[in-house]
Every structure is written in C-alpha cells, then in structure tokens.
C-alpha positions in Angstrom: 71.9 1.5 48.4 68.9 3.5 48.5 68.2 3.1 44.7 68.1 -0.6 45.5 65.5 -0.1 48.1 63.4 1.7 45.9 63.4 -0.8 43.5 62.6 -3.5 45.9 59.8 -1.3 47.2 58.7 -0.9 43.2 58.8 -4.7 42.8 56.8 -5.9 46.2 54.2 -3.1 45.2 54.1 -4.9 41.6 53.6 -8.1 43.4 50.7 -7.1 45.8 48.7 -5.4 42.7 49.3 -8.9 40.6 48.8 -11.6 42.8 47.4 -9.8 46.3 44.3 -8.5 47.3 42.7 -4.9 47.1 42.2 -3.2 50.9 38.9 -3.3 52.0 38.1 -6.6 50.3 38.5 -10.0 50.6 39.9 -12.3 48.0 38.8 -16.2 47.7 41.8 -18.2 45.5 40.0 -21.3 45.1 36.7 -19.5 43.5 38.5 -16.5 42.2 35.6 -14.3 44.0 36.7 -11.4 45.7 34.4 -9.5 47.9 34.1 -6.1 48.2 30.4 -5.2 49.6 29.4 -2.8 52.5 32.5 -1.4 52.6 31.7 2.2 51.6 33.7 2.4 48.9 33.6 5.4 46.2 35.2 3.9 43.3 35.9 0.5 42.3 38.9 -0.4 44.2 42.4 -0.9 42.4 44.3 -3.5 41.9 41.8 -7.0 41.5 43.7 -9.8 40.7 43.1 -10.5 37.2 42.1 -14.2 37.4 39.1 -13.0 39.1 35.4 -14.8 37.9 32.7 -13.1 41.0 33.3 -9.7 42.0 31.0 -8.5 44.8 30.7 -4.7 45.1 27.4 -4.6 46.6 26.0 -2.3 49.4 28.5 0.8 48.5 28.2 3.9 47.4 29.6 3.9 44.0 28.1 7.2 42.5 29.5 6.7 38.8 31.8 4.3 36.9 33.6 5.5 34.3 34.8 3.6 31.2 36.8 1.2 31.0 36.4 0.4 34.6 36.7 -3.0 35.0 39.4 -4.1 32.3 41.5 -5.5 34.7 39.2 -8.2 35.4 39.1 -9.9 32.0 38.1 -13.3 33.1 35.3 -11.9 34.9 31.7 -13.5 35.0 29.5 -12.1 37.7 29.4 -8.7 38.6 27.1 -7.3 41.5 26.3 -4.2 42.0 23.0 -3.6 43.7 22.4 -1.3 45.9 24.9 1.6 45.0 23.9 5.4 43.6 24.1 4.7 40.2 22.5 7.2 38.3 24.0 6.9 34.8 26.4 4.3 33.0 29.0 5.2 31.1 28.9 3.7 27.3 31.9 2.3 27.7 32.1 1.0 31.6 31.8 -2.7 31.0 34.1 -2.7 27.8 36.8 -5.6 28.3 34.6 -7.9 30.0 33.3 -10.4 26.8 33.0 -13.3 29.2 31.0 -12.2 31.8 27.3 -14.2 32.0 25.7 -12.6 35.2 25.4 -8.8 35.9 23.1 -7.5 38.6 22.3 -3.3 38.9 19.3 -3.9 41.2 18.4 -0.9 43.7 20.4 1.4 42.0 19.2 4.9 40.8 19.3 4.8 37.0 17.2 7.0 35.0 17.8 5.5 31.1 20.1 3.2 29.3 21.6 3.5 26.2 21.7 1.4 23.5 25.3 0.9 23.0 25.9 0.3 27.3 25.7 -4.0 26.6 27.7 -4.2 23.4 30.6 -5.4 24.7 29.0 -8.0 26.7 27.9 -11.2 24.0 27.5 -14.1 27.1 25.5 -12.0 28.9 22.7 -14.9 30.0 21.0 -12.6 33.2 20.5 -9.1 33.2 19.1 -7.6 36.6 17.5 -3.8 36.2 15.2 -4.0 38.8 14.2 -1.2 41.8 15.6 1.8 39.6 14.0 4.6 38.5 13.9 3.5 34.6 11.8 5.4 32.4 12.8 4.3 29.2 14.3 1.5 27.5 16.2 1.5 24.2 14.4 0.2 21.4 16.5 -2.0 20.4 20.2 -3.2 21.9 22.1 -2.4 18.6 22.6 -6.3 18.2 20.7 -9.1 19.5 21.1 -10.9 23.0 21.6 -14.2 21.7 22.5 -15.7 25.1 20.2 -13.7 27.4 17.8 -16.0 29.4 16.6 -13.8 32.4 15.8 -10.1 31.8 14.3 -8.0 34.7 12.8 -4.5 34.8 10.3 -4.7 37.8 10.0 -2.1 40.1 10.4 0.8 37.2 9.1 3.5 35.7 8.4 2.2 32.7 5.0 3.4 30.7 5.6 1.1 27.3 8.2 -1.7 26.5 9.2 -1.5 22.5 8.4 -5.2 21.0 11.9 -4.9 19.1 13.8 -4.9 22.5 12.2 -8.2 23.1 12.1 -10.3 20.1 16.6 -9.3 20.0 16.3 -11.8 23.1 15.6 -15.4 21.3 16.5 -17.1 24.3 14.8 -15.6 27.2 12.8 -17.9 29.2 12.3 -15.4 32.3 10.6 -12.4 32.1 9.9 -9.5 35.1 8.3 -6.4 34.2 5.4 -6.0 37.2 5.0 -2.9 39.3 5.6 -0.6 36.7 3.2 2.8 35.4 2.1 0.7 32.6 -0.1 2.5 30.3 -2.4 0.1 28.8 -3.3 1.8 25.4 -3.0 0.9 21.6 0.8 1.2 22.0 1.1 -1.4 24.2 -0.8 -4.2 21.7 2.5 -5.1 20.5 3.8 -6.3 24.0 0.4 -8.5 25.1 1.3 -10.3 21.5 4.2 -10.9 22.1 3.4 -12.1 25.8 0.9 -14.3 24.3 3.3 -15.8 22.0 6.1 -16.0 24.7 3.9 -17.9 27.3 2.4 -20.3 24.4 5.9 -21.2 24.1 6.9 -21.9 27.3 8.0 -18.8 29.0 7.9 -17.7 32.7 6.4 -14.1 32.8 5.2 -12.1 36.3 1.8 -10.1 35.6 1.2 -6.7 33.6 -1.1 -4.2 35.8 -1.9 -1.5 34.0 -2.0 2.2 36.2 -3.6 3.7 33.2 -6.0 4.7 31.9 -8.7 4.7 34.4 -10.9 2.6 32.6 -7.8 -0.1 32.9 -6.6 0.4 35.9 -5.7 -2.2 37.9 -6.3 -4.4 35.4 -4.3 -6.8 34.0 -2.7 -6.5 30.2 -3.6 -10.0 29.2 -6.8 -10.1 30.3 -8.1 -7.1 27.9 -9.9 -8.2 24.9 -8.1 -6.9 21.7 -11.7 -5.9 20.4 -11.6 -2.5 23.2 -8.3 -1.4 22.3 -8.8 2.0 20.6 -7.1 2.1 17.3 -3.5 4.5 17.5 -3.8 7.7 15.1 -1.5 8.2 12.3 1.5 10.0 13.1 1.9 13.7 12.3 3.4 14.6 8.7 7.0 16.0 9.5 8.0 19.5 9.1 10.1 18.6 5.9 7.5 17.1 4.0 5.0 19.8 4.6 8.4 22.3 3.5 8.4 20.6 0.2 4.7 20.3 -0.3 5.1 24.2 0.2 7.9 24.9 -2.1 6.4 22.2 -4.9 3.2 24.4 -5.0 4.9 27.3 -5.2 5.9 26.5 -9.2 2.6 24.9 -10.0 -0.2 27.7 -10.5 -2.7 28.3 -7.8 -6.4 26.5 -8.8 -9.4 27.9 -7.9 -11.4 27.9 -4.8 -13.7 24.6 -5.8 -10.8 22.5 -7.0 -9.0 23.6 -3.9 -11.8 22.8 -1.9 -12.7 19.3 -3.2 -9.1 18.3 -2.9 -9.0 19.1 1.0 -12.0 17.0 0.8 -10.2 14.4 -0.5 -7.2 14.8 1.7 -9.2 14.4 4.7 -11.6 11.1 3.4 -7.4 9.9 3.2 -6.2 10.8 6.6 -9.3 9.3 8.1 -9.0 6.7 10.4 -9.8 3.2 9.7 -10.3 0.5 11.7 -7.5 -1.9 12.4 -7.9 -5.3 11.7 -8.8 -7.7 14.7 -5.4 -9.0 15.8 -5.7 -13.4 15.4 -6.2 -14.9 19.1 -4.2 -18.3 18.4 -5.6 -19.8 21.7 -8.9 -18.4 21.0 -8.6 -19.7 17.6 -7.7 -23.1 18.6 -10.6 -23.4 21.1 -13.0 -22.5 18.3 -12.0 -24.9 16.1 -12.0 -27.6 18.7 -15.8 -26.6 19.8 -16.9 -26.2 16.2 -15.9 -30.2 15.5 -17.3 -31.3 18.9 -20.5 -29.5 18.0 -20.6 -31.0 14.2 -19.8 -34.1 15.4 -22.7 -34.0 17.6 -24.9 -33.2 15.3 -24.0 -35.8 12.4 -23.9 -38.5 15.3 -27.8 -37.7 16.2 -28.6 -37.2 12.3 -27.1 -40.9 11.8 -28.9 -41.6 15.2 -32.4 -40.6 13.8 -31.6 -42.2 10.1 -31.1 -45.6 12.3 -34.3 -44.9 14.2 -36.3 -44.0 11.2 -35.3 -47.1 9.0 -36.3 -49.3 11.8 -39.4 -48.0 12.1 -40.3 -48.2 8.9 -39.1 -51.7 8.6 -41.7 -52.3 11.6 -44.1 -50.4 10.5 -43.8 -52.4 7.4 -44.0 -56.2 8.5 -46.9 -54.9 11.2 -49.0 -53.7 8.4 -47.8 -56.3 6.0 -49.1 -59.0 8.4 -52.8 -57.3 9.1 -53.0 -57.4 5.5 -52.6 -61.3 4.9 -54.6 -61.7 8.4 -57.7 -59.6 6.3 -57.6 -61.5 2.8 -57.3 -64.9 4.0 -61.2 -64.5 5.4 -62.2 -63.3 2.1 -60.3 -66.1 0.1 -62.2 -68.9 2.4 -65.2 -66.9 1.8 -65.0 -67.3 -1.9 -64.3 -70.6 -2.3 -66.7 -71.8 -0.4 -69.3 -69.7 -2.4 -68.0 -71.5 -5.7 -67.8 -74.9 -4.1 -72.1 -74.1 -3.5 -73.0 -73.1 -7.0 -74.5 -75.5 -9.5 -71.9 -77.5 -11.7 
C-alpha cells in the first residue's frame, strides 16, 4: 500500500513539472508565455512547461545563469531578462534554444561578452545590451548574424566598436550605440564608414558623441571631417620578431660602425609615418559631381548665349553699314553721269 502511494505521489509530481506551472509564476496556455518577473527569484525557476514561446523573468535578482539553463524550453522565442544582477554569462547558458528571435539583457550588470555566448542562437533578429556596464565587445561573433535586425549597446562603456562586429550583421536595420565614452580617434574611422554606408542605405542609427579627446568632445562622430583625423602609428614589432632578428645576427659577422649607422638610417626613413590616404566621401562625392555639371552647364549655355548675340550683331552691323554704303555711291553715280551727259559729243 504505501509503495503505491509513492508512486502515485511520483506520477502527480511528473504531471505538474510537464504540463503545470512553476510556483511563483504564472503560466498563459493560449500564448504559451509564462511570467515570472518581480518575484525575487535567485535562479530560473524549475519546471517550465516545455511548449513555452515568452518567458518573462524580468525585475529579479538572478545573479548568474549557468549553462545549459534554459534547455527545457526548446520552443522558446523571447526571453527577458532586464533588470537582474547579471554580471557574467556563461558560454553555454542559452545552448538549446535555436529558435529563439527576441532576447532582452537590458539594466543588467555585465562587464564583457564573449564571442562564443550567441552561437547557439541563429534566429536571433533583436539583441538588447543596453544600461550595462560593457566595456568591450568581441570582435567578431565567431559566425555571422544573418538574421539580426536590431542591435543595441546604448548606455555602455564602450570606448571603440570593431567594424568586423558590424559588417557579421547584413541585416540590421536598427542601430543604438549613444551615451557611450566614445573616443573619437583614428581607431574609430572605421565605424563613421561604416555609419556612412549604413545610413546611405537606409538604416536607422541614434547619434555618436564623442567624450574624447577634448578637442572632440561633445561632438558628434559624423560630423568630423576625415581630413583632422590624426593618422594611427604602426604597431610595435613583437617580441619574437625582434628574438629572431637577434639570433639571425648573431651568425652573420658584425659590420662596422658607418654601415651600421646608415642602416638605422634606413630603418627609421622605413618606419616613418606616412600620411594616409583621404578616405572617398560618397555623398560628398556625389554633390561635387552634381555642382561641377550645373556649373559647366552654365557656362557653355552663356558661351552659346554670347556666340548668338555676337552673330546677330554682326549680321546688323553688317546690313547697317551695307546700306550707308549704297546710300553714299548713289550721289556719286548721279554725279557722273550728269557730268558725261555735259561734255561735247
């Protein structure tokens, strides 16, 4: 009898996890959405039914996640978790959930990401980072975002924003990234590019205010002529080519002091730096173009206008003196004829 009772109590326990809902939350069957925010919760809670598409599990204090926590929730789409303690992800938290489109970390604490953290996630289309404390962004994802359309990073601490993290997203149309330390130097070139290119195509973008340096500050990325951007200095030579220039030498024999000399001379015309190309303004460009023809079209339509004038007045010019002419000879053909009508036959 009381092996029978436990198995009961075994199969109504089975029952609740499959099909009920989690304490402290509150489950939706016709959406699939369960909702588990402001409820204080320290871990994400057990037991989600597995059909679910919106889980809500904002306002808690969820500290850490560790992997694999949300494979019970295969089917899932949207995930919220803003406003938690979230310092750091774990690389494989969010493995399981290949479906899901929408995933919102706002007002969270994270410090970094890794590149690895979104691999398991290929529909991700909106990817919410904002209000953290994010220094530092992967350079690139590991494999591109193919489906990503929103990507947000406001309200950071970001400094730069590598060019390869952006062009992995081919399909983002919204773009975030103000209220951030932005250092406006030659390592930020790339991104104004590829904002330029971005809004030219169609994109929606929030402003760039750069915090420093002080010359910049407070100004705005896009509006800083590529012509006062300081050219970047080369990197540094590594410590294992500078080994291997050491141990080459070593077998050649040592020259003397002039020959020595004049090759540091050459070595440091090399390492000079040169001045970096002006980057191609395509709007700038364009507008160029379009004033050059309006100007040269200007001017051929007053040369054609003054070629007009000046055949017409030499036409005039031509029958008015033509006609004084005839006017002045006429006189002296009367003149004469009269004077050979007079004299003696």
């Amino acid at each position: 009898m009381k092996g029978e009772l436990l198995l009961l109590s075994g199969v109504l326990v089975l029952l609740r996890l499959a099909g009920g809902c989690p304490e402290k939350c509150r489950c939706h069957s016709s959406s699939h959405s369960v909702d588990c925010s402001r409820q204080g919760l320290a871990q994400v809670p057990l037991g989600l039914p597995p059909q679910t598409l919106t889980l809500h599990l904002q306002d808690n204090q969820l500290h850490q996640l560790p992997a694999f926590a949300f494979s019970s929730v295969p089917q899932l789409r949207t995930l919220n978790l803003r406003n938690n303690s979230l310092s750091h992800l774990a690389p494989g938290v969010f493995h399981g959930l290949r479906r899901l489109e929408v995933l919102n970390l706002t007002q969270n604490s994270l410090h970094s990401l890794e590149s690895r953290l979104f691999h398991s996630l290929p529909r991700l289309r909106e990817l919410d980072l904002s209000s953290n404390n994010i220094s530092h962004l992967p350079a690139s994802p590991g494999r591109p975002w193919e489906n990503l359309t929103v990507f947000a990073v406001q309200q950071n601490q970001l400094r730069q924003l590598d060019r390869a993290l952006l062009e992995s997203m081919p399909s983002v149309r919204l773009l975030f990234l103000k209220d951030n330390l932005w250092q406006c130097n030659c390592h930020l070139l790339s991104l104004k590019l590829w904002l330029e290119k971005f809004i030219y195509k169609g994109g929606v973008t929030d402003s760039v205010i750069c915090v420093s340096p002080d010359t910049w500050k407070g100004e705005e990325l896009l509006k800083i002529p590529y012509e006062l951007y300081q050219p970047c200095p080369f990197p540094s030579p590594n410590v294992g080519s500078s080994r291997g220039q050491q141990l080459g030498s070593a077998h050649r024999p040592v020259s003397g002091p002039p020959e020595s000399h004049s090759a540091g001379q050459r070595d440091r015309s090399e390492c000079e730096l040169k001045p970096k190309p002006r980057p191609a303004n395509l709007r700038h460009a364009v507008a160029t173009v379009v004033i050059t023809g309006v100007v040269c079209g200007i001017v051929c339509l007053m040369m054609l206008a003054a070629a007009i004038y000046g055949c017409t007045y030499a036409a005039v010019t031509a029958q008015y003196q033509g006609g004084r002419l005839a006017q002045t000879n006429a006189p002296a053909k009367m003149e004469g004829k009269e004077l050979y009508d007079s004299s003696p036959a």
